[in-house]
VEXDREN-2710 file (C-alpha; in Angstrom, 1 decimal):
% VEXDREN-2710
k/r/px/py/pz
1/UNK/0.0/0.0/0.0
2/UNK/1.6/3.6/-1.3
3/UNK/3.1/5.7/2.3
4/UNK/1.8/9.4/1.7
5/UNK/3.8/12.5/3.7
6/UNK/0.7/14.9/5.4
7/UNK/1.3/18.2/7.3
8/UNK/-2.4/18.6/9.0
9/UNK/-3.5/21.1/11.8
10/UNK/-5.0/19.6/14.8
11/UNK/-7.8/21.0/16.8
12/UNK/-5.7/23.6/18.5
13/UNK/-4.5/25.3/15.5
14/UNK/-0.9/23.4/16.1
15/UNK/0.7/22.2/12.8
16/UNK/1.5/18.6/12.5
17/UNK/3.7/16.3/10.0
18/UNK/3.8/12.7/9.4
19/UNK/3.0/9.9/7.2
20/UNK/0.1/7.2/6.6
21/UNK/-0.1/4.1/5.1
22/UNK/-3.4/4.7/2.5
23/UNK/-4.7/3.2/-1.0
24/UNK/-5.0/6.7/-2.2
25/UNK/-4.7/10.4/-2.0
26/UNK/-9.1/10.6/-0.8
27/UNK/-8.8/8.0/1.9
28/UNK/-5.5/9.5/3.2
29/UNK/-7.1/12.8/3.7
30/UNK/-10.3/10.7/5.4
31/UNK/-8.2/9.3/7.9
32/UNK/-6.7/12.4/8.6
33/UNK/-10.2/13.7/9.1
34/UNK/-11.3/11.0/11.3
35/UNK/-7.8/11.8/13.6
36/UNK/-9.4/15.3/13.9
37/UNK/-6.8/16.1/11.8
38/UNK/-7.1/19.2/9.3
39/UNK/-5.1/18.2/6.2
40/UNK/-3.2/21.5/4.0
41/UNK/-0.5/19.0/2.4
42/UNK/-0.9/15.4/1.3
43/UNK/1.5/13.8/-0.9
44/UNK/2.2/10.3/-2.1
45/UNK/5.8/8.9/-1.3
46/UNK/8.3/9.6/-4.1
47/UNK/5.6/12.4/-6.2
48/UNK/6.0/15.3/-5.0
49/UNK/6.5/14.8/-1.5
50/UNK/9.7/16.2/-1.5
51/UNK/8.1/19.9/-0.9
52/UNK/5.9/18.5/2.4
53/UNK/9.3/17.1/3.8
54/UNK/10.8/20.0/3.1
55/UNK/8.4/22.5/4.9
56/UNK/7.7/19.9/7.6
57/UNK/11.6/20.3/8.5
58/UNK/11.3/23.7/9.0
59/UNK/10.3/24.9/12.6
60/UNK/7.2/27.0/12.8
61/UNK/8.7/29.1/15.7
62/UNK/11.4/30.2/13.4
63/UNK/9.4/31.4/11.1
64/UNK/7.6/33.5/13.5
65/UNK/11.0/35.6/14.3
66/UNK/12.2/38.5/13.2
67/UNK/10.4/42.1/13.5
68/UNK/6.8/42.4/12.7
69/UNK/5.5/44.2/9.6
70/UNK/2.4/46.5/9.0
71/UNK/0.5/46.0/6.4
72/UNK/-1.1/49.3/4.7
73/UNK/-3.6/49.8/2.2
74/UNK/-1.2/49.9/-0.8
75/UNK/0.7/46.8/0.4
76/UNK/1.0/44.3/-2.4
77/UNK/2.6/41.1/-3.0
78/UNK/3.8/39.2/-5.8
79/UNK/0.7/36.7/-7.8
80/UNK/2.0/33.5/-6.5
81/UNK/2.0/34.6/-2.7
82/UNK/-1.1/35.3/-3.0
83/UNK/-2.3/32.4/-5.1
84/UNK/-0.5/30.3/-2.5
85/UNK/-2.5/31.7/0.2
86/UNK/-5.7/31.3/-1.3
87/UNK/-5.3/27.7/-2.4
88/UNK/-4.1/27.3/1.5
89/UNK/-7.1/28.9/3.2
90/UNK/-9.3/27.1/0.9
91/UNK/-7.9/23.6/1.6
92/UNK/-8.5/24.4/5.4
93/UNK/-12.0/25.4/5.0
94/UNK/-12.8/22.8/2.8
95/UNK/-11.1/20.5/5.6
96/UNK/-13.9/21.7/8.0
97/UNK/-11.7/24.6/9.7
98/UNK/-13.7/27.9/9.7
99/UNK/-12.6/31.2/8.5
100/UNK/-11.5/32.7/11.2
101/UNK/-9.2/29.6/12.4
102/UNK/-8.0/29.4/9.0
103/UNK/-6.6/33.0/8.9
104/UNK/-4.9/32.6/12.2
105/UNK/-3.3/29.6/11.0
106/UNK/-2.0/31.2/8.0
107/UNK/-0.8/34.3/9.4
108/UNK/1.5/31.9/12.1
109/UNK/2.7/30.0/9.1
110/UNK/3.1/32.6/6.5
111/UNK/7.2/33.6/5.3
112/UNK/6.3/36.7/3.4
113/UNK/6.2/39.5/6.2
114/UNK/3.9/41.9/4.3
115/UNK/1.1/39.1/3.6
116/UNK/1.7/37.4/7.1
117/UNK/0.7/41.2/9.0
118/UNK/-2.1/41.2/5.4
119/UNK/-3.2/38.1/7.0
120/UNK/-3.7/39.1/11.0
121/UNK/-5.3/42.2/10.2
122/UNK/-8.1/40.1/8.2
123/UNK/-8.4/37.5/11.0
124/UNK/-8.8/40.6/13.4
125/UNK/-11.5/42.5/11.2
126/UNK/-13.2/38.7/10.8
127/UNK/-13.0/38.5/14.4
128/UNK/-14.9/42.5/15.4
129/UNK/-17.5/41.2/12.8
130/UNK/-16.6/42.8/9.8
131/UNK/-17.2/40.5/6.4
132/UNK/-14.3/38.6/4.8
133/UNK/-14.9/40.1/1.2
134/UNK/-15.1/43.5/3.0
135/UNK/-12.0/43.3/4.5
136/UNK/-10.1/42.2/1.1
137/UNK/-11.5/45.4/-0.1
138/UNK/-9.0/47.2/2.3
139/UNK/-6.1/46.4/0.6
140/UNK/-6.7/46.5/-3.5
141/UNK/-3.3/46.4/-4.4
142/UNK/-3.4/43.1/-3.4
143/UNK/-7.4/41.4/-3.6
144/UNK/-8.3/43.2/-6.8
145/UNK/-12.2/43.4/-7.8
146/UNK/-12.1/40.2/-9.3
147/UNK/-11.0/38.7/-5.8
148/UNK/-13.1/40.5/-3.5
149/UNK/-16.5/40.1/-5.7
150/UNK/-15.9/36.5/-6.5
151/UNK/-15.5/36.0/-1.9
152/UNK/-18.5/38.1/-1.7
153/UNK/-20.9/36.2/-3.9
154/UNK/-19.4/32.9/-2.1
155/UNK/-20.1/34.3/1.4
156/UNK/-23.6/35.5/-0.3
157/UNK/-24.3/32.0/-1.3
158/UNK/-22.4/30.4/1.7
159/UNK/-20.0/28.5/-0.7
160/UNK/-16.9/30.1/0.4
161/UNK/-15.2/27.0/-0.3
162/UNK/-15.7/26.4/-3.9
163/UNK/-15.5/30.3/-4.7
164/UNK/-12.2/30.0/-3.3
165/UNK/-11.1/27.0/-4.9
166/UNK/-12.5/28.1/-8.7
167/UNK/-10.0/31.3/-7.1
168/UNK/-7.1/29.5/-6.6
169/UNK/-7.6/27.4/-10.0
170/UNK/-8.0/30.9/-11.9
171/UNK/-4.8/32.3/-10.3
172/UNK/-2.9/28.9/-11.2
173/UNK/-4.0/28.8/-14.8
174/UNK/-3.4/32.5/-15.2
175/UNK/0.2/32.1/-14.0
176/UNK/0.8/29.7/-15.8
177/UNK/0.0/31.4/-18.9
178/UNK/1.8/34.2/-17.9
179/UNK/4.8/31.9/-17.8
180/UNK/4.4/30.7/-20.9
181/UNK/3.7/34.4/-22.4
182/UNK/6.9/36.0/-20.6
183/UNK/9.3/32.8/-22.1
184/UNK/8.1/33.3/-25.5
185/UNK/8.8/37.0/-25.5
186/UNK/12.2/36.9/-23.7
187/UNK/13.7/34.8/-25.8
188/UNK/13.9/36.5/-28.6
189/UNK/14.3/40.2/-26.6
190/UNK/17.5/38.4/-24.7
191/UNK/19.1/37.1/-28.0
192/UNK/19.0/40.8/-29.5
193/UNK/20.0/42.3/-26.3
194/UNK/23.2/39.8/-26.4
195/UNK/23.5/40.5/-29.9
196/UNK/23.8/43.8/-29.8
197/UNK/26.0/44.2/-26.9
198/UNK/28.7/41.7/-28.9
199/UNK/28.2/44.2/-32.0
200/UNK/28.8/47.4/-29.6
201/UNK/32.4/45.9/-28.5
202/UNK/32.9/44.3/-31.8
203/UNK/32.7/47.8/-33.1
204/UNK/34.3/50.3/-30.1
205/UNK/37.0/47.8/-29.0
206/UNK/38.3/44.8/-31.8
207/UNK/37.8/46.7/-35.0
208/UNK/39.6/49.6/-34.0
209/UNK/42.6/47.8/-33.0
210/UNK/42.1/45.8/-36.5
211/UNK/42.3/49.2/-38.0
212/UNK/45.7/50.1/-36.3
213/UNK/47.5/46.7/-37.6
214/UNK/46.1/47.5/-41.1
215/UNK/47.8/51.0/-41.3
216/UNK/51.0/49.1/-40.1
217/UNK/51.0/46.3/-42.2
218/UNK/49.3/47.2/-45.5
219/UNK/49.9/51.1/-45.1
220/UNK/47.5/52.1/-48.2
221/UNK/43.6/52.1/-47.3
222/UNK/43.1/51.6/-50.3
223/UNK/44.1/48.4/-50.5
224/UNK/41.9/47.0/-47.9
225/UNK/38.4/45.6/-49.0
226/UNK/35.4/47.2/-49.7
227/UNK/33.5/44.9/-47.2
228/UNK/36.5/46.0/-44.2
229/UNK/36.2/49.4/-45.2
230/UNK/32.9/49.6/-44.6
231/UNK/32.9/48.0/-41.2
232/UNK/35.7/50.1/-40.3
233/UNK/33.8/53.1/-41.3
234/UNK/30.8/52.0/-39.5
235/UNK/33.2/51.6/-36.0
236/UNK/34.4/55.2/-36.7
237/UNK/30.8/57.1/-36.8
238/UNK/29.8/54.7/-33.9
239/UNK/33.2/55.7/-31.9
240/UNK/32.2/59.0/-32.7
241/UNK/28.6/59.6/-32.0
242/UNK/28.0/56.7/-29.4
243/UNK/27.4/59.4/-26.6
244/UNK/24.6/60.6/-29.1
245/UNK/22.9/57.3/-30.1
246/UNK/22.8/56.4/-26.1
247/UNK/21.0/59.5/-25.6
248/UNK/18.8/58.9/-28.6
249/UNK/18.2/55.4/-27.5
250/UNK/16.9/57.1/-23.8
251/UNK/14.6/59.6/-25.6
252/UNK/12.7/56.7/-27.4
253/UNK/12.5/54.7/-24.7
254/UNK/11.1/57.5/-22.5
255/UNK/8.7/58.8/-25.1
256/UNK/7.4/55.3/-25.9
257/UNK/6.2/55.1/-22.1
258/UNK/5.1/58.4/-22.4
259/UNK/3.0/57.8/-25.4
260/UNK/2.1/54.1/-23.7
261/UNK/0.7/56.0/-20.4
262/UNK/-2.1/58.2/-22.5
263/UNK/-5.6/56.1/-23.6
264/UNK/-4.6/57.0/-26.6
265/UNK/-1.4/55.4/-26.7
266/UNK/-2.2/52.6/-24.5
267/UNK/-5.2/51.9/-27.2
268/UNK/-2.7/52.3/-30.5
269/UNK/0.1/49.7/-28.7
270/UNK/-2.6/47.2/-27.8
271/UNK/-3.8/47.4/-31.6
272/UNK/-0.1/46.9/-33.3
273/UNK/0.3/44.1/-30.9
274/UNK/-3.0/42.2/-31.8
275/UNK/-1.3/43.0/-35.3
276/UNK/2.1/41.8/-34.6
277/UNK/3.4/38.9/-36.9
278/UNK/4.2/35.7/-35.1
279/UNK/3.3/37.5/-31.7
280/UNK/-0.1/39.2/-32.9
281/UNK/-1.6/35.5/-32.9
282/UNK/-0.4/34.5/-29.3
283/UNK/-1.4/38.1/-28.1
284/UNK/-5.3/37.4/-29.4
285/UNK/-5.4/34.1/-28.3
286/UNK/-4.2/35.3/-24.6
287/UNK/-6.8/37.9/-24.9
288/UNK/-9.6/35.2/-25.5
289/UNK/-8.4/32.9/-23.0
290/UNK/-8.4/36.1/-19.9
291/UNK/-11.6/37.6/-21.4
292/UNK/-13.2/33.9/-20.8
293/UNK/-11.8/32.5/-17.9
294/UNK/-12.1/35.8/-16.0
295/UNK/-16.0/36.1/-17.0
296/UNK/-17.0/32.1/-16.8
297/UNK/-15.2/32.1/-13.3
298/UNK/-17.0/35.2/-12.2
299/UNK/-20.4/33.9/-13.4
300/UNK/-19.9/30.5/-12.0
301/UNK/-19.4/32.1/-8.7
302/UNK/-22.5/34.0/-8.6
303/UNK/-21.3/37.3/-9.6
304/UNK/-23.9/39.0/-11.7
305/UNK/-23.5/39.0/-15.5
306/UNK/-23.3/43.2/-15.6
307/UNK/-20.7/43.6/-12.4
308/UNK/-19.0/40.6/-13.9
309/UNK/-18.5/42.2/-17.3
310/UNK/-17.1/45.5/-15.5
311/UNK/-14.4/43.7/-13.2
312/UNK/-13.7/41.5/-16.8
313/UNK/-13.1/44.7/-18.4
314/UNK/-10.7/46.1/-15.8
315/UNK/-8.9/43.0/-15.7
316/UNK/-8.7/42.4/-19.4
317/UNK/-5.0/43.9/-20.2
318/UNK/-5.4/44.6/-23.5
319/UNK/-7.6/47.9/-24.3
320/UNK/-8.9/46.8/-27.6
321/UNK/-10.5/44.1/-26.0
322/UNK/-11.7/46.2/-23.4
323/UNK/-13.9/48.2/-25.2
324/UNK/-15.2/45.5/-26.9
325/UNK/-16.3/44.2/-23.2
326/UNK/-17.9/47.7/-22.8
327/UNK/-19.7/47.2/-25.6
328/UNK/-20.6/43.8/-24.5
329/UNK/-21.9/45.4/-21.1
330/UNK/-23.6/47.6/-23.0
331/UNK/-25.7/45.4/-25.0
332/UNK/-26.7/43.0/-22.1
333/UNK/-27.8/46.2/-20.1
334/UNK/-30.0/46.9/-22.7
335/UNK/-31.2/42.7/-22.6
336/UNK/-29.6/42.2/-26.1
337/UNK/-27.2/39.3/-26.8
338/UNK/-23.7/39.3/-26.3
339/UNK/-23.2/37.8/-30.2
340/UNK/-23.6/41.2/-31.9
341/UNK/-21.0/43.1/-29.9
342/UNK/-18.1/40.3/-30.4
343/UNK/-19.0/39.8/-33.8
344/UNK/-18.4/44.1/-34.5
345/UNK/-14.8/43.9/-32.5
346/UNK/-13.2/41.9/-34.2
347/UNK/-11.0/40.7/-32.2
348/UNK/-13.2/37.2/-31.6
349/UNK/-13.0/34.5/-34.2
350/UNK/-16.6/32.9/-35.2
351/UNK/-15.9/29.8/-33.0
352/UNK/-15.6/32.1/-30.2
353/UNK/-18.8/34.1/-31.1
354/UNK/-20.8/30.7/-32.2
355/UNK/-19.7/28.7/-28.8
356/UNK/-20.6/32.3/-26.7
357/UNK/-24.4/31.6/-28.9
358/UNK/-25.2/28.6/-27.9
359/UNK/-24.3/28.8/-24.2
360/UNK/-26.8/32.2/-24.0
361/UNK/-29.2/30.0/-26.1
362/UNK/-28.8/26.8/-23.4
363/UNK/-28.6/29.0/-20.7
364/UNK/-25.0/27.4/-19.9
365/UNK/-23.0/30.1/-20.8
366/UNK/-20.6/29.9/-17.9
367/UNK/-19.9/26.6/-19.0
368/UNK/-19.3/27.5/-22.3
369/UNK/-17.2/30.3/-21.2
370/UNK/-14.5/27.9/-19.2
371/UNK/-14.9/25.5/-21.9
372/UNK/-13.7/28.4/-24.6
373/UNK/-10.8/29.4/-21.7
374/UNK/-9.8/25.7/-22.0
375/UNK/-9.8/25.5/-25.8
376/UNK/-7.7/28.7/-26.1
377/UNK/-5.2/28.0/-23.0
378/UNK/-4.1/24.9/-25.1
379/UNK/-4.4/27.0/-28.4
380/UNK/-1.3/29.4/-26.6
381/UNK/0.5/26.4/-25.2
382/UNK/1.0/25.1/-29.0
383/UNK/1.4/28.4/-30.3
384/UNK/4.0/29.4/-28.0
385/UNK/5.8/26.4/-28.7
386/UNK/5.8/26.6/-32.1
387/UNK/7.1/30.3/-32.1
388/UNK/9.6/29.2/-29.8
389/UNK/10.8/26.5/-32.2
390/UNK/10.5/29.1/-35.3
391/UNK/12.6/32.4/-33.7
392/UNK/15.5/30.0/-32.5
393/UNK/17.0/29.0/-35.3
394/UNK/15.9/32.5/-37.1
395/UNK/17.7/34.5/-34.2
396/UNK/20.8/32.3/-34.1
397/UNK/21.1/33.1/-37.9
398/UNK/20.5/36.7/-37.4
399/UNK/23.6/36.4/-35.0
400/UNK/25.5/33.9/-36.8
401/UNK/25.3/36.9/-39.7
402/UNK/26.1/39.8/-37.6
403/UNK/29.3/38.4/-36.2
404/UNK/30.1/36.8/-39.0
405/UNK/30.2/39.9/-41.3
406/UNK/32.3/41.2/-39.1
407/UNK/34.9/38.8/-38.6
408/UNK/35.2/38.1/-42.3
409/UNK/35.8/42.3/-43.2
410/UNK/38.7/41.7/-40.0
411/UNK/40.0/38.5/-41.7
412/UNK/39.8/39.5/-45.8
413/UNK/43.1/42.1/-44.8
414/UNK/44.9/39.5/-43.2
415/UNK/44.7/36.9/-45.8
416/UNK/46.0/39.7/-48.4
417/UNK/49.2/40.4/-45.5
418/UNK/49.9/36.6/-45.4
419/UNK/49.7/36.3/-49.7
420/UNK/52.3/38.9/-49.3
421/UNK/54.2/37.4/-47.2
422/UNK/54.2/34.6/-48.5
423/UNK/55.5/35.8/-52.0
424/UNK/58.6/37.4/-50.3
425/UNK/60.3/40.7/-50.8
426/UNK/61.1/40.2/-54.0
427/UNK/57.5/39.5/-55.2
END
């Protein structure tokens, strides 16, 4: 029978680890339960257990040292603190443990300073009475709208548990496609960074000491090669105006955040990327996959169709898509379908706009939504892959032509110094 590692808490709060002897992950958490044991980790033996030993190793009074923190209202925290916590506190009130508990529990346990004091002030405005969802509100840099409606219509419909569940599963898939976003894009962006820095010292350091041997050796410029001359030339003006295309390069970068901080900007960015070759695709198809998940998740949860549209919008990243969502908004307010607006954005593909139809005509829409989030989060997967697989050997071309120009214009001299050289001083 498989061993599986636990860390549980017990009925004091206290946090426990061992392991259990159990056919599966479901009964080991039922025995747990029946110990009046609280499971937040359960792992089988040699799959993934590694991170439950890990954690159970560490003392929870060490954690606890150091000076304390205050949280304010514009404390924030990176996405997978907070996705961690919410997949913790929903465990523990799925496990039976109410709110209040749970919060204490998590603030004891919790590394990051700024959530940990996040934490204790919630568990203390729980505690005077205040509502959980109203609480989150208190700090927005941290539970956005999303968050805080999404708790409110589970505390509303006393299914805190699942809201926060579908809530940590919608933080999970987002980062992960957020992951998979940010490698595709670096890639490429870190191979032209590297390329240009080896073209910089190629240029300001090696080529002018080529230049120096070739007036020694061959004497006559004219004699070198058109290609050296050239690159030679092309080190001398970047020698000479380097101070001036640093500064340029700091005025551009400057006035495109500028231009990016203005609607109007932030609109006209958000259209060329949607537009973008190779990266225009993966942008849309991230654009679907937020727009849906955020919506279906919101509407699963209870969250009205209207308030769910506006926090949708908010949350979209991409103001293109954005004001097709007001439009959206718009339409339902007036008890139109949502078909019309999607179809005059186009941004949405006729799958998108067909699937959205039939769920409005069922009356599963929310389902249809998540299904759609699911089609298009495997859509990016494979389209990230296969723009990974295209720019690598394109970029490692573009390099292998850069450097390779330039060595050739600093070897073309040398081979006519060793002809001569070879022919003797007679020749």
């Amino acid at each position: 029978m498989p061993k599986f590692h636990y860390i549980a808490l017990d009925q004091n709060g206290q946090e426990v680890a061992g392991e259990l002897d159990a056919s599966n992950e479901a009964e080991a958490i039922n025995l747990l339960r029946q110990s009046q044991l609280y499971p937040t980790q359960v792992a089988q033996e040699g799959k993934g257990d590694a991170a439950v030993k890990k954690r159970a190793a560490k003392s929870p009074s060490a954690k606890s040292k150091g000076k304390a923190v205050k949280a304010g209202a514009n404390a924030k925290v990176k996405p997978k603190t907070l996705m961690v916590f919410t997949r913790q506190l929903a465990t523990l009130i799925d496990s039976g443990l109410p709110l209040l508990r749970g919060l204490t529990v998590l603030s004891r346990q919790e590394p990051n300073p700024v959530m940990k004091a996040t934490i204790a002030t919630l568990a203390d405005n729980v505690q005077t009475g205040s509502t959980f969802s109203e609480t989150l509100g208190q700090y927005p840099r941290i539970f956005n709208k999303l968050y805080v409606n999404m708790v409110k219509a589970g505390e509303l419909g006393g299914v805190l548990e699942i809201v926060l569940n579908r809530l940590a599963e919608y933080q999970e898939k987002a980062q992960k496609l957020k992951n998979k976003i940010m490698a595709a894009m670096i890639y490429p962006l870190v191979v032209m960074f590297i390329a240009l820095a080896i073209l910089i010292f190629l240029m300001l350091v090696i080529v002018p000491k080529f230049e120096k041997i070739f007036e020694e050796m061959l004497g006559d410029k004219n004699k070198l090669p058109t290609l050296t001359k050239y690159v030679i030339g092309f080190s001398r003006w970047m020698g000479d105006n380097f101070l001036w295309l640093a500064g340029g390069a700091a005025v551009i970068f400057i006035g495109w955040r500028l231009f990016a901080s203005t609607p109007g900007g932030r609109r006209a960015i958000d259209g060329w990327k949607l537009k973008l070759p190779l990266f225009g695709d993966v942008q849309r198809k991230t654009a679907i996959s937020r727009f849906t998940r955020t919506l279906g998740t919101l509407v699963t949860s209870g969250v009205p169709i209207l308030q769910a549209l506006n926090i949708t919008r908010e949350t979209a990243g991409n103001a293109i898509v954005s004001e097709s969502i007001v439009k959206v908004h718009d339409a339902v307010k007036e008890g139109e379908s949502m078909v019309a607006p999607l179809e005059s954005s186009s941004v949405f593909p006729p799958m998108v706009i067909s699937m959205v139809d039939v769920g409005e005509e069922t009356g599963q829409l929310p389902e249809m939504l998540l299904k759609i989030a699911d089609v298009y989060e495997d859509e990016v997967d494979n389209s990230v892959s296969a723009l990974t697989s295209m720019l690598e050997p394109l970029m490692i071309v573009l390099l292998a032509l850069v450097v390779g120009t330039i060595v050739l214009a600093l070897f073309l001299p040398l081979i006519e110094v060793i002809k001569q050289l070879s022919a003797g001083p007679g020749a």
